[in-house]
N, C-alpha and C positions, 0 to 999 in steps of 0.2 A: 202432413207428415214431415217434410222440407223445415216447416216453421217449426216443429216439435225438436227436431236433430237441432238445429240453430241453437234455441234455447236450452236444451239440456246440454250442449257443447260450452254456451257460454258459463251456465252453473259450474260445471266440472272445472272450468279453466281459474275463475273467481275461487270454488275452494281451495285450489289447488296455492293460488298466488294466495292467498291468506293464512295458509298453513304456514308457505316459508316465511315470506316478510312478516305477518303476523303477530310471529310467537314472543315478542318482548327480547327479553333477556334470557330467557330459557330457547330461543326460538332454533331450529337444525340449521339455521347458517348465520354464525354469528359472525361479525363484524373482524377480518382478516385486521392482523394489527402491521401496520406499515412497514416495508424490509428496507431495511439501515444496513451501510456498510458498518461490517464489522471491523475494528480498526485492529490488524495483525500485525502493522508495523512494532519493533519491540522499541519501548520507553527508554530502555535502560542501556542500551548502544544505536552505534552509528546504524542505518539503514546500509544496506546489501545487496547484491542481484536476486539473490535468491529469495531476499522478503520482496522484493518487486517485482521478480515474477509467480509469487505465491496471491498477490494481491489481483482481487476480483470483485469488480464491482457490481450490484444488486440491478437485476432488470427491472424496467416499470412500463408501465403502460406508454406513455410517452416520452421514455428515456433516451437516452444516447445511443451512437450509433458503435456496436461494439470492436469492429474493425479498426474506426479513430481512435478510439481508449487505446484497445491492444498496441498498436502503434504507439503512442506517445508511451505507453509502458516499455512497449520494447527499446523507445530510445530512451528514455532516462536508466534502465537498466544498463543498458551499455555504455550510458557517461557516466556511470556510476564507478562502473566497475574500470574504465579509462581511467576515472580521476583516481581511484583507489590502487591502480598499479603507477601512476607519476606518483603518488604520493609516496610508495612502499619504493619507486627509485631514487626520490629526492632524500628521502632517511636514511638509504642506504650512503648514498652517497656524500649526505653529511657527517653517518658514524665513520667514515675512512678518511675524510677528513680530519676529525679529530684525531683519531685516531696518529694517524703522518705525524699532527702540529703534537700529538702529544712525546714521541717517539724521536720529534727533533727537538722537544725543549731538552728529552734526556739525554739525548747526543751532545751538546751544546757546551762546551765548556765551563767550570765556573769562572767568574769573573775573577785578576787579583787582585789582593785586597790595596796594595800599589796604585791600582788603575782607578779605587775608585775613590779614593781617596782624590785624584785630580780632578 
């Protein structure tokens, strides 16, 4: 009886694995197609805190460790947005620059024509 259960266990389990692997191309568990990052960052401007922290990468079987990633995300998002505020103070403070040198050329007297004639 022992020997009879054996062999009709192992039948059951052989159809069972021949069903799934089996089936070809039509077969109930086809072939999972590989997960790719999908790339969010936008083409067409400068990258931002907010695309960096919108951005998430695809788990794998033997992938990364996701704490590392999140980290290094979290720190390029905030030199990002560091350098993005020097740079919005460095603009600022060169339109007021011009600005002074433009407002003291108009202050400026004109030359006489006496003077330059020397």
């Amino acid at each position: 009886m022992f020997l009879f259960l054996v062999v009709a266990l192992a039948v059951v389990v052989t159809a069972v694995t021949l069903l799934v692997v089996g089936g070809g191309d039509n077969g109930p568990l086809p072939d999972a197609a590989p997960e790719r990052l999908w790339d969010s960052l936008p083409p067409d401007r400068p990258v931002n805190r907010a695309d960096v922290d919108s951005l998430r990468f695809p788990l794998a079987a033997r992938g990364y460790r996701m704490a590392d990633v999140d980290d290094a995300l979290g720190r390029l998002g905030a030199e990002l947005a560091e350098r993005d505020a020097r740079i919005a103070d460095l603009e600022s403070a060169l339109a007021g620059a011009r600005a002074a040198a433009a407002h003291l050329s108009m202050d400026k007297p004109a030359p006489r024509r006496e003077e330059e004639q020397q």
